[in-house]
N, C-alpha and C positions, 0 to 999 in steps of 0.2 A: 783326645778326651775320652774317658773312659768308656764312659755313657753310649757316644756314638761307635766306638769301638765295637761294643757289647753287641750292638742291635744290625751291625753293617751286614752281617751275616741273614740275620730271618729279612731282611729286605733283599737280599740276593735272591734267595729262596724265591719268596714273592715272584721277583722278575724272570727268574728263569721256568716259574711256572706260566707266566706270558707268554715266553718265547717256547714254550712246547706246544701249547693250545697256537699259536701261530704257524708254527710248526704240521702240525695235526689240521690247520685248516687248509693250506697253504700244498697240502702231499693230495690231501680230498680235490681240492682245484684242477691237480693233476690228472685226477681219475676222472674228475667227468667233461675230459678234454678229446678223451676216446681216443690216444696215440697223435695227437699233434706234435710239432715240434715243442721242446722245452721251451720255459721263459728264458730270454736271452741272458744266459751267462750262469744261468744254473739248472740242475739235475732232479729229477726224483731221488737219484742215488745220491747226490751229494745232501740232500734234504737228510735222505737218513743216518747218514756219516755225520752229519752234525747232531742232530739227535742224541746220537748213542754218544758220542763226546760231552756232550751238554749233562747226558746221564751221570757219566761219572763224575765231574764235578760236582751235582748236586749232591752227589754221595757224599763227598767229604766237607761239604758247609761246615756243619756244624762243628767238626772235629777243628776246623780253620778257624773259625770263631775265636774256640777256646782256646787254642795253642799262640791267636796273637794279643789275649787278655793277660796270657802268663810271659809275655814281652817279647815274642819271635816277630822281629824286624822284618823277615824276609815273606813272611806270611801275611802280614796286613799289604806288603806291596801287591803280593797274587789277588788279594782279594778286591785291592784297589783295579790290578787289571782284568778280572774278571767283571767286574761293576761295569767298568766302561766298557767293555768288549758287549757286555747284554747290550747295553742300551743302541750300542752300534750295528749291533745284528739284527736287533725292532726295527730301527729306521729299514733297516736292507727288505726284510721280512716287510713289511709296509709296503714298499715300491713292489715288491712283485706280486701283493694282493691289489694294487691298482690294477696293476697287469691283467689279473688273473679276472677282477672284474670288470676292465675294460672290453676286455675280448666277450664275456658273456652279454654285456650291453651291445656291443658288435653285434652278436645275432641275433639281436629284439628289433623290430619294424624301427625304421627313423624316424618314423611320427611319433615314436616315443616318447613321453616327457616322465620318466621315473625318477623317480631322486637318485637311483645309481648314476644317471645320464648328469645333470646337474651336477653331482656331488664332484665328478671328473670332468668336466669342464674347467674348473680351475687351473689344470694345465695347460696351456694354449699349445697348439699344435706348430711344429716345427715345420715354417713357411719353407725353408732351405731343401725340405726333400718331402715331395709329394708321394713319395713311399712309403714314409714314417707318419705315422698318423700320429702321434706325440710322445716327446721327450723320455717321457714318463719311462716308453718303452726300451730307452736308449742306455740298458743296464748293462754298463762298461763289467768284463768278464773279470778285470783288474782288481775290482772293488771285492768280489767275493772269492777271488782267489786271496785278497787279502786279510780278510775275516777267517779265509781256512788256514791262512799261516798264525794268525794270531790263537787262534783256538786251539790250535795242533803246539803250540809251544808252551797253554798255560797247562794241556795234560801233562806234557813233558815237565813241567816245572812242577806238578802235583807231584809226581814219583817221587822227584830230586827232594819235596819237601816232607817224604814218610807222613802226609794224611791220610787218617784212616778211616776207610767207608762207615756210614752208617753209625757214628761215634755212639755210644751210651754214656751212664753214669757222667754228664756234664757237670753234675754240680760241683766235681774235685776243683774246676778252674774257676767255678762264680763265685765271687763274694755273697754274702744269704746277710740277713739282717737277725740281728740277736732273738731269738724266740721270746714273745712278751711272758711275763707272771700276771699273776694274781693281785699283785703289789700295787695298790693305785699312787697316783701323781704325790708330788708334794702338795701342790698348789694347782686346781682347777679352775678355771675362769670363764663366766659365759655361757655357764651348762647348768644352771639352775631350773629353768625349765622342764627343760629336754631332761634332767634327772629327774623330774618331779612324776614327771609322765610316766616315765619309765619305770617307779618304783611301781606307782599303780598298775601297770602292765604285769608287771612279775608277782604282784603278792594280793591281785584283785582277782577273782574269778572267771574262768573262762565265759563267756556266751556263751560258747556250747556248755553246758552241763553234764553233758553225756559224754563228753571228753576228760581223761585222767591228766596228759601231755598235753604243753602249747608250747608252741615258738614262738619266739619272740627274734625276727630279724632287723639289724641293724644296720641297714646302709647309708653308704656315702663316696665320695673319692676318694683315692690314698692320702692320706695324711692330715684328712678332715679332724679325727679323733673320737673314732670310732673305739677304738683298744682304750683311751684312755677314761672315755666314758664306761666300760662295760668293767672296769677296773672298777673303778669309784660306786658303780653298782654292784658289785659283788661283797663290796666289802662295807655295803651302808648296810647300818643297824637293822634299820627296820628288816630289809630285804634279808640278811641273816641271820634273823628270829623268824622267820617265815618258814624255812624250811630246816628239816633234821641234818640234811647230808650235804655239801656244795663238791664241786669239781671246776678244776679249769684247765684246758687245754689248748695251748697253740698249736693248731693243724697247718697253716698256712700253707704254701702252692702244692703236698701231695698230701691227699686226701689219701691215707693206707688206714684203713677202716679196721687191723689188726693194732698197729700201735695206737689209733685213738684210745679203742675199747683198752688197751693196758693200760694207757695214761690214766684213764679215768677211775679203772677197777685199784689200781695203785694209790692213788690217791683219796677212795674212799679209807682202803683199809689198811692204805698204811707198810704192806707189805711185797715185796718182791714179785712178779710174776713172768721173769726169764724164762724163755726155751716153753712157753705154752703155745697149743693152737688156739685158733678163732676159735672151735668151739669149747673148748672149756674155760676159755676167760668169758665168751657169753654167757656162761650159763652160772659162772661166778658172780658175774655183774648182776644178771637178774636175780638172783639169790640173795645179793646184797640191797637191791634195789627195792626190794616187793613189800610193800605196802607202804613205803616212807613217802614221804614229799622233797623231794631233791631240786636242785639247782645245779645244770651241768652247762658252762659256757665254755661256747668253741669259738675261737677266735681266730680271724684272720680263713675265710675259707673262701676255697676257688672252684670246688668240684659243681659239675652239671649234670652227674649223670644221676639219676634217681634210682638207679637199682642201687647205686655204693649208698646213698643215705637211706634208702629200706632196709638194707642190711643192717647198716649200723645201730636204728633204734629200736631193732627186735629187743633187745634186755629190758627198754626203758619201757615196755606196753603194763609193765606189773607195779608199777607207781602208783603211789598216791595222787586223790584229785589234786589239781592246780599244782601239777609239779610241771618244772617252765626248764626250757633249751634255748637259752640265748645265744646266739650267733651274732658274729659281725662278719661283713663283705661287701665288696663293694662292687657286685656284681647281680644287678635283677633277678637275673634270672639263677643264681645262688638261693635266692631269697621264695623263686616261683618254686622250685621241687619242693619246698619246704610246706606248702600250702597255708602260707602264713602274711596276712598282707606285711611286706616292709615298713619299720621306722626310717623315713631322710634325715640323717643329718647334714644339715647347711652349715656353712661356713662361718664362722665368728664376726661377731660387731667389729669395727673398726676400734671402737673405745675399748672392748674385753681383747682382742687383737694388743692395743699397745698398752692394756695389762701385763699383756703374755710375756710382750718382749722386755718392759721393764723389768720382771720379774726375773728373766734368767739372765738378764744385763749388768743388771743394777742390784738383785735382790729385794728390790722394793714392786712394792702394788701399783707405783706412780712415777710420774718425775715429779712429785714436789719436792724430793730432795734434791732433786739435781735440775734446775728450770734450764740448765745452757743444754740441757740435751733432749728438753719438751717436742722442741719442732724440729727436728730433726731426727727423732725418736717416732714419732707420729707418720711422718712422710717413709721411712723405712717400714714400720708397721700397715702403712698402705697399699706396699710394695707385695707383702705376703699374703694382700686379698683375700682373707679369713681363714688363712690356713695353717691349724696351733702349729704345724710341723715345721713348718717357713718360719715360724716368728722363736720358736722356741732353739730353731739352728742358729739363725743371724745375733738373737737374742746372748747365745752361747759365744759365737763368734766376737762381738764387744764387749764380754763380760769382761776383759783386762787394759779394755782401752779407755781410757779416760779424757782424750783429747777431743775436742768437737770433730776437728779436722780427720782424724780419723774415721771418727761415723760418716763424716761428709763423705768418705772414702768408698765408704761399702755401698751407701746408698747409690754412688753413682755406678756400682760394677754389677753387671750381671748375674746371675745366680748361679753360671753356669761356669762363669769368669773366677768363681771364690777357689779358694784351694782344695783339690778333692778332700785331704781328713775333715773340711770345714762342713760341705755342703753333702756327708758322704748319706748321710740318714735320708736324705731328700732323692739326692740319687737312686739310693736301691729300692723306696717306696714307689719311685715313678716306675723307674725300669722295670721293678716284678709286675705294674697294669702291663706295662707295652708288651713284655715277656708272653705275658697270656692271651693277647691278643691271636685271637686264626690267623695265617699265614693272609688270606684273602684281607682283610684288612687294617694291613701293617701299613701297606701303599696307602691305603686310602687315608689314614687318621694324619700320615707323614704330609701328605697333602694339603693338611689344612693349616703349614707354614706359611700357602699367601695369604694366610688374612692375618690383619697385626689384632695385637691387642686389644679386647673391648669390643671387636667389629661382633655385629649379631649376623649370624648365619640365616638365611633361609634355604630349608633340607632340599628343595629342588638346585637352586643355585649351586650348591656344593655336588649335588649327582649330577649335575651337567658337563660339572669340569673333570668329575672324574671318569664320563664316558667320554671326554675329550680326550684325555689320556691312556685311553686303550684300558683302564683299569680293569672295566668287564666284560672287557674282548673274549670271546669263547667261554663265559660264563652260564649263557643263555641262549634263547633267541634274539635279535637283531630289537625286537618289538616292545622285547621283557625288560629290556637293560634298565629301564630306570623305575619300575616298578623290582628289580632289582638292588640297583643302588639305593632305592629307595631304604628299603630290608636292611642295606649294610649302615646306615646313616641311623638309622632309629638302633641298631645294633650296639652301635659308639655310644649313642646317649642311654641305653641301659647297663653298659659296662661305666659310666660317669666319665666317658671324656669328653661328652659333651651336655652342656647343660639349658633348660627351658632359660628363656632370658624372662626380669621380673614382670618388664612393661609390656609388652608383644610376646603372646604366650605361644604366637606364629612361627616365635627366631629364637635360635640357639646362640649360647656363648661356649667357649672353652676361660677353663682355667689361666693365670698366663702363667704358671710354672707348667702347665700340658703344651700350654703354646712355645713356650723355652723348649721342653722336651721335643717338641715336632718340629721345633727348627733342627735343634741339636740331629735330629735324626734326618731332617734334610741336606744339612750341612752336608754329611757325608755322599752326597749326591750335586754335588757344585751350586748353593745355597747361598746367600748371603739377604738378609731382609733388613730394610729400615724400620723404626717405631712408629713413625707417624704418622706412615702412609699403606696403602697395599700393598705392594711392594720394590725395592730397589732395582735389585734384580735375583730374579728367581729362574733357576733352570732344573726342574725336575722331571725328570724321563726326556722326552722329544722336546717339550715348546718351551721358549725360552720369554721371557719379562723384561720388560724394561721401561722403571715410568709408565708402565702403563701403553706400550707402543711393542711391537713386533719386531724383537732385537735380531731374528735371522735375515730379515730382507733387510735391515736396516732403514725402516722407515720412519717419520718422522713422527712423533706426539700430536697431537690435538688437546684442546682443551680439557682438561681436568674434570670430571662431573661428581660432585660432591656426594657421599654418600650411595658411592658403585664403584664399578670396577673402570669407570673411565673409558677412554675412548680407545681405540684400537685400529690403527692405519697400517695397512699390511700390503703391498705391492707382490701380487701376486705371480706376478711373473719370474720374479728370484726368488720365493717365498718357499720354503722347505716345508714347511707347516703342512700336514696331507688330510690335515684328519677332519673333516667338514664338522663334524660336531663339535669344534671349536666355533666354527661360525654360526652353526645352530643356536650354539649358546649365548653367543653374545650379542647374537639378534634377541633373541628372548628378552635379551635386558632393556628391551628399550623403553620401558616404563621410568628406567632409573638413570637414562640420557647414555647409554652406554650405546657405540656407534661403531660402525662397521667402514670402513672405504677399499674398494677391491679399482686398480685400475692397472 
C-alpha cells in the first residue's frame, strides 16, 4: 500500500534514532565500570562497530524510501530487513542494560529497596547454578554474533543497491497534491456560519486601531475544508468590495518566502517577475502595496520559524488600515508566530455531510430523488465523520454506480481497501500531516493504533504506554519522561491529530481516517487490529497484544473490563516483556479494573 510504503522509511529513522541513544547509553555503562570485564557476549568495540554501521544505513533512509515509491522490489525487502533487524537489536540492547543495571544495584547495600532493585526481580534467579545470580545475565555470544552477521549483510546489500547518502530534492519521487486556486466550490455545504464570521473578521475592524495588517488564521485537520472555505471567502461579494487589491497563493509544505512574494507581486500586477531577487521584488510589492487595503491569502502553510514570516511581511507594513492576511493550516503553532488568535474549523453535520455526498453522487442536494439510496447513503456519510474530503471522494467513487448493492459494497470496505486513484486526495492530505510530523513523534502518533475507534484517550494513559515502549528512552532524565511525553501528546493535539472530546473536556479522540492512517502505519510493523475492541493483536516495537492478555509468555485472558484496557496475565517467568513501565502502567489503571497477575 502506498501510504505505508511512503512513511516505512521516517519510522525507520525514528527507531534507529533509539537504538543510537541506546547505544550512547549502554558504551556510558561501560565507562563507569572502570575496566571490568565486558557484558557477556559483547564489547565496547563491537558497541562501536555497530554504531558506525547503523551510521551508514541511516544515511541512505531516505534515498530507500524514494527509490521503493518508484517500484524497486528489491529495496522495500532491505527496508523490510532493516525494520526487523532494529527492533531485534532493542531487545538485545535492553538485556544488556538489565545487565548493566543489575551490576550497579549489585553494589548498593542489600537493604536496599530502590525501584532499580524491584524493577529486576522480575527475573528469577537461576536455581541451577549458584554462580549465576540470573538468567538475564546468561547473554549466549551466538545471539550477537548473529545480529552482526545480519547487519554486516544489509551494509553489503546497501552498496549492491546504489543508495545514496543523505538524498535531497525528494520530491522527484512523491506524489504532491495539485496546488489549490482562487476558484471556490461548486456547491458548499454547512459553512454558512463559519462564512458569516468570517466575512465579519475580514471586512470589520481591527481592535487594535493602531494596527494597519491582521491575520486572520484558519485552522483545522487536513481535509476539514479549510481551502475550500477560504475560496468561497475570497470570492464573496461583500469581502471583494472591501478591499482594492486581493492575491492568493498556495504555499503549502515549503514555505520559500522568494516565490511567495513573486506569486503575490505577479498577481497584483499582472506581470512577469523572472530572474529577480528578494530584494527587488520586495521593494516592488511595497510600492505596489502602499496605502491600499489588500487582501492576500496564503493557503495551506507549514512553516514555524518566525524569522521566514518576519521577512516575508516586511512589504505589507505600508497597507492600508484593515488590510487582512488570511491563512489556513492546520498546525497551532503556524497560527502562534502569526500573533493572531486561530479560527477552529470542526468537522461537518452529519445531515450537511450526506448533503456533501449526495451531491457529488447523485448531483442532487438529497436523496429525495433517489429514497433506495437514503439509508445507505447516510450510513456511508457517517463513515466520513465530518470530513468534506472523505464524503466528497466516496461521493465521487458512486457517482456512476446506481445499484444499492454496490453502495452496500463501499460501505463495508475500508478506506484504505478502496482503489488508490479512488481514495488518492485523502491519501496525500493525511500523509503530507504525518510527513511533517518531527521524527520524535512519528512512533508516538503510530502508537495510537491500540485504541479502535471512538475510544477517548486520557493524555497520561497514552504517555505511559509510550514510556513503556522505550519511546523516550534517552530523551530526558529517567524523572522527566512523562512530564516529557506529556509535551509530545499535547504536541499531536495542536498539529490536529488529536482532538478534545465534546463530553469530557479531560479526553481526546483521534479522527478515524487518523486512526486508518496510524493503523496503516502500524501495519508496517506486524499490525493487525479489530473494530470493536482494543485490540486483536497488536505488536509494535517489543510487546506484543493479544485480547488483551500477554501473547509472549502465552498466558491466558482474564475477564474483559469494560471501558479499559482489560486485564493483563503475564507469567513472568518465560515472559520477554523487560520493560517495568509496562507494569507501572497497568497498575495505574486500576480505577478502570485493569489487573496485573505476576506468578
Amino acid at each position: 500500500m502506498a501510504i505505508v510504503e511512503t512513511i516505512v522509511g521516517a519510522i525507520l529513522g525514528s527507531a534507529l534514532q533509539v537504538l543510537f541513544e541506546k547505544l550512547a547509553s549502554l558504551g556510558l555503562s561501560y565507562a563507569q565500570r572502570e575496566g571490568a570485564l565486558p557484558f557477556s557476549g559483547i564489547s565496547i568495540d563491537q558497541l562501536n562497530k555497530w554504531k558506525k554501521m547503523l551510521d551508514t544505513i541511516n544515511a541512505v533512509l531516505d534515498d530507500a524510501e524514494d527509490k521503493q515509491l518508484s517500484g524497486k522490489g528489491p529495496v522495500k525487502l532491505w527496508l523490510d530487513d532493516v525494520r526487523d533487524l532494529a527492533y531485534d537489536m532493542e531487545d538485545l540492547l535492553d538485556e544488556f542494560a538489565i545487565q548493566a543495571a543489575e551490576v550497579k544495584s549489585a553494589a548498593k547495600p542489600s537493604t536496599s529497596k530502590s525501584w532499580v532493585n524491584w524493577k529486576f526481580s522480575c527475573c528469577p534467579r537461576d536455581k541451577s547454578s549458584g554462580s549465576n545470580p540470573n538468567p538475564c545475565s546468561l547473554m549466549p555470544e551466538t545471539r550477537v554474533q548473529e545480529i552482526n552477521g545480519r547487519l554486516e549483510d544489509i551494509v553489503t546489500r546497501k552498496a549492491q543497491l546504489n543508495l545514496i547518502e543523505n538524498a535531497v530534492n525528494r520530491s522527484n519521487n512523491t506524489e504532491k497534491r495539485l496546488p489549490s486556486t482562487s476558484l471556490p466550490e461548486s456547491q458548499l455545504f454547512g459553512r454558512e456560519m463559519e462564512e458569516a464570521e468570517l466575512v465579519e473578521l475580514l471586512t470589520g475592524e481591527s481592535e487594535n486601531s493602531n494596527t494597519t495588517l491582521s491575520v486572520v488564521p484558519i485552522f483545522g485537520m487536513g481535509g476539514v475544508g479549510k481551502t475550500a472555505l477560504a475560496q468561497q471567502l475570497y470570492n464573496d461579494s461583500s469581502v471583494h468590495s472591501c478591499f482594492e487589491t486581493r492575491a492568493w497563493v498556495c504555499v503549502s509544505d515549503v514555505f520559500d518566502v522568494l516565490d511567495i512574494t513573486k506569486t503575490i507581486l505577479q498577481s497584483i500586477t499582472g506581470s512577469s517577475c523572472a530572474g529577480e531577487d528578494l530584494n527587488s521584488l520586495q521593494v516592488k510589492l511595497k510600492d505596489n502595496l502602499s496605502g491600499k487595503k489588500f487582501l492576500v491569502v496564503l493557503d495551506d502553510i507549514w512553516n514555524e520559524k518566525y524569522e521566514k514570516w518576519t521577512v516575508l511581511l516586511k512589504p505589507f507594513e505600508v497597507g492600508a488600515r484593515g488590510s487582512k492576511i488570511l491563512i489556513t493550516t492546520r498546525n497551532l503553532a503556524v497560527a502562534s508566530i502569526t500573533g493572531a488568535s486561530p479560527y477552529t474549523l470542526k468537522e461537518l453535520s452529519l445531515d450537511d455531510c450526506t448533503s456533501l455526498l449526495a451531491f457529488h453522487a447523485l448531483g442532487e442536494k438529497n436523496f429525495e430523488s433517489h429514497p433506495d439510496f437514503e439509508t445507505i447513503g447516510k450510513k456511508i456519510a457517517e463513515r466520513c465523520k465530518g470530513l468534506p474530503l472523505a464524503a466528497k471522494m466516496l461521493g465521487g467513487v458512486l457517482r456512476n454506480k446506481r445499484n444499492p448493492d454496490e453502495w452496500e459494497a463501499i460501505l463495508n470496505n475500508k478506506m484504505w481497501d478502496l482503489p488508490t486513484e479512488k481514495n488518492d486526495e485523502v491519501l496525500l492530505v493525511l500523509k503530507l500531516s504525518y510527513a511533517h510530523l518531527p521524527s520524535y513523534l512519528k512512533r508516538c502518533f503510530a502508537y495510537c493504533a491500540v485504541f479502535p475507534k471512538d475510544y477517548e484517550i486520557e493524555r497520561d494513559e497514552l504517555v505511559l504506554l509510550w514510556i513503556a515502549e522505550g519511546f523516550l528512552d534517552g530523551q530526558t532524565a529517567e524523572e522527566n519522561n512523562l512530564r516529557l511525553g506529556r509535551s509530545y501528546f499535547d504536541e499531536l493535539v495542536s498539529r490536529s491529530f488529536l482532538q478534545q472530546a465534546n463530553v469530557d473536556v479531560s479526553k481526546f479522540s483521534m479522527h478515524d481516517l487518523l486512526n486508518d492512517l496510524a493503523k496503516s502505519i502500524a501495519g508496517a510493523t506486524c499490525f493487525s487490529s479489530g473494530e470493536s475492541q482494543l485490540a486483536d493483536t497488536i505488536c509494535i516495537g517489543k510487546i506484543s497484544w493479544k485480547d488483551h492478555f500477554c501473547e509472549c509468555c502465552g498466558g491466558s485472558s482474564g475477564t474483559k473490563a469494560s471501558s479499559s484496557l482489560g486485564f493483563l496475565w503475564c507469567n513472568w517467568k518465560s515472559c520477554a516483556l523487560t520493560n517495568v513501565y509496562l507494569v507501572w502502567y497497568i497498575c495505574s489503571l486500576s480505577a478502570t479494573a485493569a489487573y496485573v497477575k505476576l506468578w
